[in-house]
C-alpha positions in Angstrom: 15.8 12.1 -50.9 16.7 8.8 -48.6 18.5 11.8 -46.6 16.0 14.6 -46.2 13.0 12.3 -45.3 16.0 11.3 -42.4 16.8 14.5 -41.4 12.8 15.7 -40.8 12.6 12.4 -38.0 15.7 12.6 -36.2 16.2 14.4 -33.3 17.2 18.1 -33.6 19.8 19.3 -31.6 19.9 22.1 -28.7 22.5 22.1 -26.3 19.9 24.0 -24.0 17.8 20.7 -23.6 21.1 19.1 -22.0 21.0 19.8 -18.3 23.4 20.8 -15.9 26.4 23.1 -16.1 28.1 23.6 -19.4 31.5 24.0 -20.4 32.2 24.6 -24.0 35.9 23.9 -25.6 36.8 24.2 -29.3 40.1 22.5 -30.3 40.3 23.6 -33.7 37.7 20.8 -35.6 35.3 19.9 -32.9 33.6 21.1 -30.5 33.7 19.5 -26.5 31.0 19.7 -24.1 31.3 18.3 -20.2 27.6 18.6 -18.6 28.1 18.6 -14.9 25.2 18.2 -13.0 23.4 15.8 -9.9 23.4 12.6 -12.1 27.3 12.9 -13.2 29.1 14.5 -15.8 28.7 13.6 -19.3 31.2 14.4 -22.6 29.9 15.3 -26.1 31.7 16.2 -28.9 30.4 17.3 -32.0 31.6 18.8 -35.2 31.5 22.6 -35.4 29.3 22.8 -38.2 26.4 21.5 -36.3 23.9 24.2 -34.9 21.1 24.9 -32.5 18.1 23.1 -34.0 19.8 21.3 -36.4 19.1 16.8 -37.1 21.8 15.2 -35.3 22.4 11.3 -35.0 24.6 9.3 -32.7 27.9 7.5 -34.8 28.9 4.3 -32.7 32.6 3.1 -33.7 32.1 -0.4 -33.9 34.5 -2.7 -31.7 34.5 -5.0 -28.7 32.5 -2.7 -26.5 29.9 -2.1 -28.9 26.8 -2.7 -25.4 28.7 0.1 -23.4 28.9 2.3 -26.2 25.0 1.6 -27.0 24.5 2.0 -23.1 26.0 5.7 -23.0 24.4 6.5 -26.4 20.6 5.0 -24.3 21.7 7.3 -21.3 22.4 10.4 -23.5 18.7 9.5 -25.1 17.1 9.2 -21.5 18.7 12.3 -20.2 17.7 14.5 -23.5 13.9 13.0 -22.5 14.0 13.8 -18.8 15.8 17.4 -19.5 14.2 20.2 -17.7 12.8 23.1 -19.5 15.0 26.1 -19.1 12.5 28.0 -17.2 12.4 25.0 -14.6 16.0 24.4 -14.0 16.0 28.5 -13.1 13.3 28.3 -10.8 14.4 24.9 -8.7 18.0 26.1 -8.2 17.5 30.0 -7.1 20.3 31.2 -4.6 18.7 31.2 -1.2 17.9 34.5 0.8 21.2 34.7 2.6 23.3 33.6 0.0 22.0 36.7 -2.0 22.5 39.1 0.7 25.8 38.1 1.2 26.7 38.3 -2.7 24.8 42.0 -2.7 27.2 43.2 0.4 30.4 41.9 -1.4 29.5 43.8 -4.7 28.7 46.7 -2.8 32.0 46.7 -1.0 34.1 45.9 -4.2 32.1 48.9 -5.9 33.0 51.0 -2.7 36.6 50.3 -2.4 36.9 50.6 -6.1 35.5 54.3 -5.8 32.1 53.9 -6.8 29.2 56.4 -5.4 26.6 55.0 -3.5 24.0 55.8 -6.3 26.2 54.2 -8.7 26.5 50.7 -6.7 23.1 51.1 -6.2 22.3 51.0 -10.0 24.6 48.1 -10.3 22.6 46.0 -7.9 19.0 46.6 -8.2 18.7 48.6 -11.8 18.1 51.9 -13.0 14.9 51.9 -12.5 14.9 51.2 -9.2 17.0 53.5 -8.0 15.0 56.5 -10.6 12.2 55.3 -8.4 13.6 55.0 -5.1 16.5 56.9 -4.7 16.4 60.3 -2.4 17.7 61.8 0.2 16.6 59.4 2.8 15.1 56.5 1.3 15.3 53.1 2.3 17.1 52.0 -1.1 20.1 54.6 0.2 19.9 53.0 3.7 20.3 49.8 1.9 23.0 50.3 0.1 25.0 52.0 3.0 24.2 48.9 5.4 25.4 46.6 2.7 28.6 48.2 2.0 29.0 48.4 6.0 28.2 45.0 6.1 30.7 44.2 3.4 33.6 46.3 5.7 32.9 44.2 8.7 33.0 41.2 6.9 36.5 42.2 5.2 37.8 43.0 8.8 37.1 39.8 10.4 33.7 39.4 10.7 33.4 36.3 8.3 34.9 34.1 10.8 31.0 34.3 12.2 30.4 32.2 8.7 32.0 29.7 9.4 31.4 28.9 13.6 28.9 26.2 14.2 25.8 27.1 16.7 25.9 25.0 20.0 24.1 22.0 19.5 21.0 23.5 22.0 20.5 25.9 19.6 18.3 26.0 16.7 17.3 23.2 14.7 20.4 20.6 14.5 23.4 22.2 15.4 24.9 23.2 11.8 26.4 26.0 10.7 25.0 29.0 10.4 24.9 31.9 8.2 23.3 34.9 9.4 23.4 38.9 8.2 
C-alpha cells in the first residue's frame, strides 16, 4: 500500500517533456538518453521497463559527491518544470523562409535526377492534395516545381558558391553573409 499511495504523487515520466534534441540508445538492459539543446546536454538512463506516463523517482548512489549528484538530480527537476510544451518548441524553432526554399530545390533535384516526374516530385513536396488541386497544364504549382528543380541544377553546377560569399560591407544591413534564391 506504502508503494501505490507513492506511485499516485511522484512524478510521471514522458520523455516528451524533456527538451531539446533526443538521441535514444539501448545497450541491452537500459536505456540512454543525451538531450542536446541551448542550456547543454544532459544524460539519462533508465531501465527499459519504464514507459511513457509511468511514476519514476531519482536513485542517488551514495558517496563523497553526494551535493553534485543532488545538484544534477535539482537541474533535471528545474528543466522537467521549465520544459516547453511540444506545440511551443515547434513553433519557436521553424526553418526560416530561405532555408526551406533551399531544402524544397534540393529534393526537387534529387527526385529529378533520380527519374521522378514533375507531378510526382510535386506530390512529394507539397501533398496530394495540393497538387489534385492545383496541378494543370500551366499552373503556378508546375512552374514551381520546374523553377525549383532548375534552381537545384544551378546550384549542383556551381551556383552555391553564391551561399557562401559575403555582401560588401555597404550593402544591406551589416555585412554578413547572405543567402538569397
Amino acid at each position: 500500500m506504502i508503494g501505490d499511495a507513492k506511485a499516485n504523487t511522484a512524478a510521471r515520466f514522458s520523455i516528451w517533456r524533456l527538451p531539446g534534441r533526443k538521441q535514444i540508445c539501448h545497450d541491452g538492459a537500459q536505456l540512454h538518453l543525451a538531450c542536446a539543446s541551448a542550456a547543454g546536454t544532459r544524460r539519462l538512463t533508465w531501465p527499459s521497463d519504464l514507459a511513457d506516463g509511468d511514476p519514476f523517482a531519482f536513485v542517488i548512489p551514495s558517496g563523497l559527491d553526494l551535493r553534485m549528484q543532488w545538484s544534477l538530480v535539482s537541474g533535471y527537476t528545474e528543466t522537467l518544470k521549465a520544459a516547453f510544451p511540444v506545440r511551443q518548441v515547434a513553433q519557436v524553432f521553424r526553418p526560416s523562409r530561405s532555408s526551406l526554399l533551399h531544402l524544397r530545390m534540393l529534393q526537387a533535384l534529387d527526385g529529378s535526377l533520380a527519374g521522378a516526374s514533375h507531378r510526382d516530385i510535386a506530390t512529394t513536396l507539397f501533398g496530394k492534395r495540393a497538387v489534385t488541386r492545383r496541378w494543370y497544364a500551366d499552373s503556378e504549382l508546375r512552374a514551381q516545381v520546374r523553377h525549383l528543380i532548375r534552381k537545384g541544377r544551378a546550384l549542383m553546377s556551381g551556383d552555391y558558391r553564391r551561399l557562401l560569399q559575403s555582401s560588401p560591407k555597404g550593402e544591406g544591413d551589416s555585412g554578413h553573409s547572405t543567402i538569397s534564391p
